[in-house]
N, C-alpha and C positions, 0 to 999 in steps of 0.2 A: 908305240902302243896305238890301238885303233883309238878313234874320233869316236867316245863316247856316247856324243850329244845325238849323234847321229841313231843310236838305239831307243829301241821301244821306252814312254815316258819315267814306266816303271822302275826302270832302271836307271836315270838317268838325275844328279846329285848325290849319288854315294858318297861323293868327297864332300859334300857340303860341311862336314862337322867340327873343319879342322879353325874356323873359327871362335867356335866354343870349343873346341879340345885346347887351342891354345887359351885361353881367360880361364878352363879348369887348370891347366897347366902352371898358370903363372899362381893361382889362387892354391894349389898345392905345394909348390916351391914355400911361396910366403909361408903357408901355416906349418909345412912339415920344418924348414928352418926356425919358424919360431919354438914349437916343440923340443926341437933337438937340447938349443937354448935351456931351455924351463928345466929339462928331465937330468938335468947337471944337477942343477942345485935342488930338485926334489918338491920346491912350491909352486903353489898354483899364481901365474900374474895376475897382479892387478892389471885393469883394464888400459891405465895408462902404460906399463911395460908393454903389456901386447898391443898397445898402438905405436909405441917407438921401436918395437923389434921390427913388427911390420913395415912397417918405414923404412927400416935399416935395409931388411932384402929387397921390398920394391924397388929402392933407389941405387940399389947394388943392379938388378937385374936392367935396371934402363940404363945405368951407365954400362952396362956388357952385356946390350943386346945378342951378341954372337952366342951367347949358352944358350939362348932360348930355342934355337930349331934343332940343337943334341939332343937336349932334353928332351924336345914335343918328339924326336926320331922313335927314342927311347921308350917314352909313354906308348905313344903309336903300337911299336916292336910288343908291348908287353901287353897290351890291350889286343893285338892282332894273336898273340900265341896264346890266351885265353879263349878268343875265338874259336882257332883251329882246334885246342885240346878237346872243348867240348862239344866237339863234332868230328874226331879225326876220323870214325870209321863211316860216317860218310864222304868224306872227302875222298876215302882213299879207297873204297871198296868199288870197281870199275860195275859199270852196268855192260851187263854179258860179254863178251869180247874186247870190251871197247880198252884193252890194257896191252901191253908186250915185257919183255923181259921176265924176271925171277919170278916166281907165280908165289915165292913166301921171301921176297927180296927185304934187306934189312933197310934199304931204304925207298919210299915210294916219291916219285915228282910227280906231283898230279898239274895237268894241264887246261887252263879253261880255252875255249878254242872254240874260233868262227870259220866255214868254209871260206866265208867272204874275206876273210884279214890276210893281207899280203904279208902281213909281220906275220903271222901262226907259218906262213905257207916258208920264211925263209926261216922260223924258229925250227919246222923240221930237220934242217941237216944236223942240227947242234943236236937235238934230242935223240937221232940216228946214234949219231957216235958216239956219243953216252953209252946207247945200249949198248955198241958191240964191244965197249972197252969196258964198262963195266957188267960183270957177270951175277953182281949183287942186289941189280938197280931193277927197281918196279914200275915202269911209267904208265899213270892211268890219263883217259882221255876222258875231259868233261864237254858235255854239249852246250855252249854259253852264247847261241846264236843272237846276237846285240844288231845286226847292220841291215836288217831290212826282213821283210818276208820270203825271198829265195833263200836266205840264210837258216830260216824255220826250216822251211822246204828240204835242205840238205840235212838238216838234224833229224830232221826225223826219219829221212833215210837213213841217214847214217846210225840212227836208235837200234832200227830193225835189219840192218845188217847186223850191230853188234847180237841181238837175240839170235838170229840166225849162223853165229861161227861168223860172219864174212868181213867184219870190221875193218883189219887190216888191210885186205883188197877196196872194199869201197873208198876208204880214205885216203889211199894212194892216188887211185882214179880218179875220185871228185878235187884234190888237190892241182894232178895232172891237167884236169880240163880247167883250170881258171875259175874265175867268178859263178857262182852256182845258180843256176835257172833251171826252169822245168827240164830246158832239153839234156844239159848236162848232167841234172841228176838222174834220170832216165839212162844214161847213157853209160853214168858210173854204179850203176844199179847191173846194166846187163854185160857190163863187163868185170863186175864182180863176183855174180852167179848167184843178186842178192833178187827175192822173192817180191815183187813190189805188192804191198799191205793199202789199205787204207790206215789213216793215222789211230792209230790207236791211245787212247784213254795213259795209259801206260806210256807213251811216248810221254804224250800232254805234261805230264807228273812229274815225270825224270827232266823234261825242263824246266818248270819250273823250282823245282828240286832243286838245280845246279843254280836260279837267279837265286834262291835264298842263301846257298853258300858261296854265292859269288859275294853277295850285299853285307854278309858278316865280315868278310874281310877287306872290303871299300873296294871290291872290282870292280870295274866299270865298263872296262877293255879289254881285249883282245891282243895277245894273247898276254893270261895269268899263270904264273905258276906256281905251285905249294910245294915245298920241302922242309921235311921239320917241322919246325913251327917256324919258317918265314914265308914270305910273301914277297915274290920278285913281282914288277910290273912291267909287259912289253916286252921285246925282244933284246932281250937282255946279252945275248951271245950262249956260247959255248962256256967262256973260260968263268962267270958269272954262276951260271947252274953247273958249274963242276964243285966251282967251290963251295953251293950250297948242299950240295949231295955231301962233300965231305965233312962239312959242321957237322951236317946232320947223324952222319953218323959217327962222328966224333961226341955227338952228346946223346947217342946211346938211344 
């Protein structure tokens, strides 16, 4: 996965939360075990009960530290597919061209993606052969430009190809030329047959669009990828996003 830290300030502590996520973690264990307890026999504890049950699991959970990072996966996993559900059609609705494969595919992998990420740039062969093996698969492309200002620069080309039909061609090309600079994208612009605009308002929006569904589900990096309701991080392979394609549409 890309270097983060290296992106615009805005974006940058997504992951901060996993130290209070684990103390709500641990503070949900405690009370939801004491509960379980109580709802056997039907009465409310006394305070002294609910200070020795509490005990009981705290000192369960420190002598088997090893549960605590399933569990925090878990919380994470459920907290992350609450995220996605309540935003899945913007996640998964491409802006203008910026998509390939089944145009009502039953499953979509939506991708956050920087010109400048050498992982996005070797995550494409795996996403290629996806498509051509699977005939059901939707891939959309998000603009999640994190690694500097040529990285804007190419999004917002690559915005206004997608408005224009030329997406696929620009994306190829600007991948082809390496790290993306004025000359480059100029270059993947006219050999795409894409119109070059000034930045438009519309661009602007559809980025920052993408950092707020990036931030709902603690992206940070480059590249991200959505399936279902999970959230792979970084260039995860091939055989990784096949199997998430197949959850996902194993769970309908």
């Amino acid at each position: 996965m890309t270097g983060a830290e290296d992106g615009p300030p805005l974006r940058r502590g997504l992951l901060g939360r996993s130290g209070s996520l684990a103390a709500g973690l641990i503070g949900l264990l405690i009370g939801g075990s004491a509960v379980a307890l109580w709802a056997k026999t039907g009465n409310a504890p006394a305070p002294a009960e609910r200070a020795a049950t509490e005990k009981i699991v705290h000192d369960y959970l420190l002598a088997n530290p090893e549960l605590i990072p399933a569990a925090m996966q878990r919380l994470q996993d459920r907290e992350t597919a609450k995220a996605i559900g309540a935003r899945r059609a913007a996640y998964e609705t491409p802006f203008g061209s910026a998509w390939a494969g089944a145009e009502d595919g039953d499953v979509v992998l939506v991708e956050f993606f920087d010109y400048a990420c050498g992982y996005c740039r070797k995550s494409n062969a795996d996403v290629e052969r996806l498509l051509r093996e699977d005939k059901r698969l939707k891939v959309v492309w998000r603009e999640f430009p994190v690694l500097g200002e040529n990285s804007v620069l190419a999004a917002e080309a690559s915005l206004a190809a997608a408005q224009q039909g030329k997406f696929a061609a620009y994306f190829e090309r600007q991948f082809a030329l390496g790290r993306p600079d004025a000359r480059t994208v100029a270059e993947a612009q006219r050999a795409a047959g894409v119109r070059p605009t000034p930045t438009s308002q519309v661009a602007r929006s559809e980025i920052e669009r993408n950092y707020s569904l990036a931030s709902a589900i603690q992206a940070s990096g480059t590249p991200t990828f959505v399936v279902g309701d999970r959230v792979l991080h970084g260039a995860v392979g091939y055989d990784a996003l096949k199997a998430a394609v197949t959850d996902a549409r194993a769970a309908g």
